[in-house]
C-alpha positions in Angstrom: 7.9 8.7 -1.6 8.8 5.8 0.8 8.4 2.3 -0.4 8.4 -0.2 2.4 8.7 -3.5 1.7 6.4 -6.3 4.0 7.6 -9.9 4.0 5.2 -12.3 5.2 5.8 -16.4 4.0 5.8 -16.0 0.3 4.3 -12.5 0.1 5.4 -9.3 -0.9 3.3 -6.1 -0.7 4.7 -2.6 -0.7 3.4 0.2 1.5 3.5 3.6 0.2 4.0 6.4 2.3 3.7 10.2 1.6 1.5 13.4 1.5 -0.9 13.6 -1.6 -0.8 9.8 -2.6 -5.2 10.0 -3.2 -5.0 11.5 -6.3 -2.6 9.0 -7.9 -4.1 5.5 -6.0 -5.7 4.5 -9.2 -2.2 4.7 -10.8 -0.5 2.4 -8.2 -3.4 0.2 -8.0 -3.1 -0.5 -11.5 0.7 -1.4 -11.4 -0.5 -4.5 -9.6 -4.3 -5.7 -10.3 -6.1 -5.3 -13.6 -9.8 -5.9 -12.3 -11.1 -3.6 -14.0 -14.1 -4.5 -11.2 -13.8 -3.3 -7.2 -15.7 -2.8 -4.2 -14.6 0.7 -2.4 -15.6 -0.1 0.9 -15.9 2.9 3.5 -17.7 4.3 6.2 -20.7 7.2 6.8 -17.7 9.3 8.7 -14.7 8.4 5.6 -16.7 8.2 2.2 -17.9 12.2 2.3 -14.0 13.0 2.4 -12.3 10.7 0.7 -14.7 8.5 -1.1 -15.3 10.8 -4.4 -11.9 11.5 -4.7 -10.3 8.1 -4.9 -13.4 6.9 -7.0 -12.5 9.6 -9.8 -8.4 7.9 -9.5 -9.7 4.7 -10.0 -12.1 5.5 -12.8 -9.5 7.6 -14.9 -7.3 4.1 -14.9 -10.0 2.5 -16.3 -11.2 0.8 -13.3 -15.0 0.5 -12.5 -15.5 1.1 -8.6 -18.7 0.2 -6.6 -19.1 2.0 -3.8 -19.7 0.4 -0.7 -20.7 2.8 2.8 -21.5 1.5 5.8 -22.4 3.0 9.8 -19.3 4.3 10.9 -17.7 2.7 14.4 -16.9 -0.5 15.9 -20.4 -2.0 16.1 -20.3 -2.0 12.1 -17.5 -5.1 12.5 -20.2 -8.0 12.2 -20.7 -11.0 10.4 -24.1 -9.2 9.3 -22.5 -6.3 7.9 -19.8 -8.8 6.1 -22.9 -10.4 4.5 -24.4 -6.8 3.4 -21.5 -6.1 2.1 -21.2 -9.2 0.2 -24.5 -8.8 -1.4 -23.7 -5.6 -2.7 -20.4 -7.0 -4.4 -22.6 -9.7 -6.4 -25.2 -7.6 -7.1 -22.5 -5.5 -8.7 -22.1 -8.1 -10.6 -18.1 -8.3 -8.9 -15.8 -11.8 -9.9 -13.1 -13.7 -9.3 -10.7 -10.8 -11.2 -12.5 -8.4 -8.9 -10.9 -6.9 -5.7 -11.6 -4.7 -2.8 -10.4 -1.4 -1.2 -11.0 -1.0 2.1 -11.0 2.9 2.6 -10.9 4.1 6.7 -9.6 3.3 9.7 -9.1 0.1 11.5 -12.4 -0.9 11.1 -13.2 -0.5 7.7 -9.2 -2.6 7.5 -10.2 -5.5 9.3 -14.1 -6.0 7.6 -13.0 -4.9 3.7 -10.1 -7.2 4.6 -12.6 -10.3 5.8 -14.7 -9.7 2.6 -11.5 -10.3 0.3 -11.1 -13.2 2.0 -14.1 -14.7 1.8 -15.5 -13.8 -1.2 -15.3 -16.0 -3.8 -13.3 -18.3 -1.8 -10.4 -14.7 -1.7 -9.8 -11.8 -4.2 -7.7 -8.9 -3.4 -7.4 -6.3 -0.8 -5.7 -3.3 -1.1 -5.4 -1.2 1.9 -5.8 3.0 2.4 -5.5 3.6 5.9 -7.1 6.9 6.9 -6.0 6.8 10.5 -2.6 6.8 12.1 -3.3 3.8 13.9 -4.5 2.0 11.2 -1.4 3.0 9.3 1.8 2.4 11.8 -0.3 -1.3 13.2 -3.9 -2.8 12.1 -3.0 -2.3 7.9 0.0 -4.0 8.4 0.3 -8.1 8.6 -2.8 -9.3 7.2 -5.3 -9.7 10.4 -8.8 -9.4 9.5 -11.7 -10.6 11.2 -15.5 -9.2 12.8 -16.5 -9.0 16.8 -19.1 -11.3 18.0 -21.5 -10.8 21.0 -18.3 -12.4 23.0 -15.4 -11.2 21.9 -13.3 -8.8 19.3 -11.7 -10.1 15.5 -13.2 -14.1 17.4 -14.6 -14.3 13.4 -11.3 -13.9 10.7 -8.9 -14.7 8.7 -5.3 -14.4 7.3 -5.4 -12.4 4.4 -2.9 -10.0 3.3 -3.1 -6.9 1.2 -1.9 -6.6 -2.2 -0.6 -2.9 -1.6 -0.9 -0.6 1.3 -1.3 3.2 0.4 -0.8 5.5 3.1 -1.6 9.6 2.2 -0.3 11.7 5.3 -2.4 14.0 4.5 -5.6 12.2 5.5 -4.4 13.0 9.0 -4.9 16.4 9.0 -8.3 15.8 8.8 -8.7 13.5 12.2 -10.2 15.1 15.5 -7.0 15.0 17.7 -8.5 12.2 19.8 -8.6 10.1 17.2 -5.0 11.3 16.4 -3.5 10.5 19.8 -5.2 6.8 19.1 -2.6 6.1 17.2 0.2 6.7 19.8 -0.9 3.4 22.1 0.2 1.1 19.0 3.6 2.9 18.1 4.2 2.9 22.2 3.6 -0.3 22.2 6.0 -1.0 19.3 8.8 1.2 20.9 8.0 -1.0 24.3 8.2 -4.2 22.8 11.0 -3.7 20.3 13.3 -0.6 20.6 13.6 2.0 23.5 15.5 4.3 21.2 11.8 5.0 20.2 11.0 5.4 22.8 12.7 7.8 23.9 12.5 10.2 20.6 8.8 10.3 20.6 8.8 12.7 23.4 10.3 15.0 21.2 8.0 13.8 18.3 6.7 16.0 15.6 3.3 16.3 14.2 4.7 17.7 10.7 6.8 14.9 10.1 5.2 11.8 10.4 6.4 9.9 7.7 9.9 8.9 9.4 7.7 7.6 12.4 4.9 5.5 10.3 8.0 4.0 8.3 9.9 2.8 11.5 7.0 1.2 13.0 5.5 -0.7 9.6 9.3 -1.8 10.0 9.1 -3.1 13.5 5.8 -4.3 12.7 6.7 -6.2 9.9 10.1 -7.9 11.1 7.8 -9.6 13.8 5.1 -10.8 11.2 7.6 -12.3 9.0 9.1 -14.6 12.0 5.3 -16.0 12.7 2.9 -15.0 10.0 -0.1 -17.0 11.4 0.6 -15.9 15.0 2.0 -19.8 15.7 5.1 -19.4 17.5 4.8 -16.7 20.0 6.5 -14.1 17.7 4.0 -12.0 16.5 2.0 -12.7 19.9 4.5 -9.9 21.0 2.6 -7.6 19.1 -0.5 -8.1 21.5 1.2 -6.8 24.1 -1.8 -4.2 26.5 -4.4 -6.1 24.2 -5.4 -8.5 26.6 -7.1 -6.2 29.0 -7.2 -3.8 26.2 -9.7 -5.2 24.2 -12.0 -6.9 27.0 -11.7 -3.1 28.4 -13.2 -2.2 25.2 -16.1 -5.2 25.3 -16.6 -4.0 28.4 -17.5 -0.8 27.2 -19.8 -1.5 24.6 -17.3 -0.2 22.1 -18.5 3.0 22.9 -16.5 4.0 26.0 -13.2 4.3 24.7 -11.6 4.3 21.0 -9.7 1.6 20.4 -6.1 2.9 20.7 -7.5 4.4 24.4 -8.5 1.4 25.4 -5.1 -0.2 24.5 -3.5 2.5 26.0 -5.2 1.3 29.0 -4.5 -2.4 28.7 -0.8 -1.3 28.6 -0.6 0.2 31.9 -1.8 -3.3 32.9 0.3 -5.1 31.3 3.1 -3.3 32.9 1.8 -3.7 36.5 1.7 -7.4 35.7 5.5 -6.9 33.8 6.5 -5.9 37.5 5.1 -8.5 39.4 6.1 -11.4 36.8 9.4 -10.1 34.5 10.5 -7.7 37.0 10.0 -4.1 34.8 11.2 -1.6 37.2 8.5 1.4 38.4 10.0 3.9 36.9 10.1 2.0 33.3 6.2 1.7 34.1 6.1 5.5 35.4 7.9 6.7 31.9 5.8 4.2 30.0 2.3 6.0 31.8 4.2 9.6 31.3 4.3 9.1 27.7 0.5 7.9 27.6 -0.4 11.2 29.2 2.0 13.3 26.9 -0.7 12.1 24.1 -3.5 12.5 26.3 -4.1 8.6 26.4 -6.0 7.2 29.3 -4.7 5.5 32.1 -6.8 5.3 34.6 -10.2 3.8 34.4 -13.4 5.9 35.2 -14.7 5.2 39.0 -18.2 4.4 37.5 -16.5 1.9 34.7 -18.2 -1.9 35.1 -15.2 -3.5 35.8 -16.7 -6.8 36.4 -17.2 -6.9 32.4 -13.6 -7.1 31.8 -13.3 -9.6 33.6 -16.5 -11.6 31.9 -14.8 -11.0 28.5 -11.7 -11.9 29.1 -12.2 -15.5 28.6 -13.4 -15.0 24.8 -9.7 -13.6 24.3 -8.0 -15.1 21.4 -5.2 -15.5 23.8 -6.6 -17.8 26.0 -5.5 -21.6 24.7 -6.5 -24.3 26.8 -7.5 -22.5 29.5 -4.2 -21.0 29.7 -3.5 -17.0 29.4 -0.4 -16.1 27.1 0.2 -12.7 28.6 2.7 -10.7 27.1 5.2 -9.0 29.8 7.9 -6.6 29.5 10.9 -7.1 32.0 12.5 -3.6 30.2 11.6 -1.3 27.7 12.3 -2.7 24.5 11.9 -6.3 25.0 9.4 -8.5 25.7 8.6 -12.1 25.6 5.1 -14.5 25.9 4.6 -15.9 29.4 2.2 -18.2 30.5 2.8 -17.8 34.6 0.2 -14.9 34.6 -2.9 -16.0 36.5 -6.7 -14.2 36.5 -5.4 -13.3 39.9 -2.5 -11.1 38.5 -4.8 -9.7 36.3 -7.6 -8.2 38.2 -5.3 -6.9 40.4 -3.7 -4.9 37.6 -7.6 -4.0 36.4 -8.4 -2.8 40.0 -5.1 -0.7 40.2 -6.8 1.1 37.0 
């Protein structure tokens, strides 16, 4: 098994990563919270395949589970459903020694994550990814938050996991479009922060993931620890396609395109603006849209797509401060830095060369 080690301020979690860890989740859980109360939040698409069997690990530790389902997909990722949840953890009669276990994808990551934070003022949160986008990016660093009408994650907080458990063999069971998701993040990892990545993942194999998951919670992780809270411009590198990526997704209802297709997306724009502003050569951005494809990612936007949204949500973005966009550009394949000389104007023209 692999033990990675996340450093973030004075935290320490450990993220586990191998086939078979389900069975035994109870086990590691207990190595680090006593409870013996927990919320095991899920979703309508996770809980049927997952749910019983890490219910029955936690129970044989001694641990009493309430199970917690909701809708499964991005419009779940509300303040309202936050609240549902909630009420379900007191009416369990959960406390302050409580915790939760958010079980599922990024979604399920970023709302069980927001309920440990808020409940009770924070208990909590232990993560089991069930997607490979949720394990190699969204499970790592502590972001958790809901959409609003407005915007994506504009409602969060900072609130790390106690433990990270990451089973491989969850993935078999992902439709392969949800599988390819997974490649926009760890692109975007290997464009931000090392091109020998980059490179090997055209040879990448499926069989082997856990080499792969481990370098990027790595990558990942290195940059949280230099800005925790996202203060410095540090971990802003991390947002790198997510710009036009998530008002892409907005844009689309949440519906349109999954979330890693959408970034996938935003990354093609953001290297179309990395030309024009930190002088990334064409074929850097040709290889960059090359490897998309190779993992049937998106990147070109449908003729009938309402581009006019992205640009109405683009505003709301979390990376708009003062009225000022901080646009993350690459001037090579793996580097890249925060700028703030990217205009609307910049922007749209990369959205209309979609």
């Amino acid at each position: 098994m692999i033990s990675v080690e996340v450093r973030a301020g004075p935290r320490r979690y450990d993220v586990l990563i191998e086939a078979g860890l389900l069975a035994s989740a109870g086990a590691f859980v207990k190595k680090r919270l006593h409870g013996p109360c927990c919320a095991l939040i899920s979703d309508s698409n996770i809980a049927p395949l997952f749910g019983d069997r890490v219910k029955q690990s936690l129970l044989s530790v001694g641990f009493q589970p309430t199970p917690v389902t909701i809708p499964a997909g991005e419009q779940s990722k509300t303040l309202a459903q936050a609240d549902a949840i909630c009420d379900q953890m007191i009416a369990a009669g959960l406390d302050r020694q409580s915790f939760v276990i958010g079980l599922g994808g990024g979604v399920i990551g970023d709302i069980s994550g927001f309920v440990a934070a808020i409940f009770l003022r924070g208990i909590p949160h232990v993560q089991i990814p069930t997607t490979l986008l949720a394990m190699v990016d969204s499970s790592i660093g502590g972001k958790t938050g809901v959409n609003t009408r407005d915007g994506k994650n504009l409602i969060g907080a900072f609130h790390h996991p106690a433990l990270v458990i990451d089973d491989i063999d969850v993935l078999k069971t992902l439709p392969r479009r949800d599988f390819n998701q997974g490649f926009a993040e760890i692109i975007k990892h290997a464009i931000i922060a090392d091109a020998e990545m980059f490179m090997g993942l055209r040879d990448v194999d499926p069989e082997n993931l856990a080499p792969l998951i481990h370098r990027n919670i790595e990558l990942k992780s290195k940059i949280v620890a230099k800005d925790e809270r996202d203060r410095t411009g540090e971990r802003a590198l991390l947002n790198f396609g997510h710009t036009v990526g998530h008002a892409i997704e907005r844009a689309g209802d949440y519906k349109r395109f999954l979330h890693g297709e959408a970034i996938s997306l935003g990354i093609i724009a953001a290297c179309d603006v990395s030309m024009k502003k930190a002088g990334l050569l064409r074929d850097q951005r040709d290889a960059i849209a090359n490897l998309l494809r190779q993992f049937d990612l998106p990147t070109q936007l449908p003729k009938d797509f309402p581009r006019e949204r992205i640009f109405k949500a683009l505003p709301y973005d979390k990376k708009f401060e003062r009225g000022k966009i901080r646009f993350v550009v690459a001037p090579r394949i793996g580097a890249a830095h925060v700028t703030t000389d990217v205009t609307m104007d910049d922007i749209q023209k990369a959205v209309d060369a979609l």
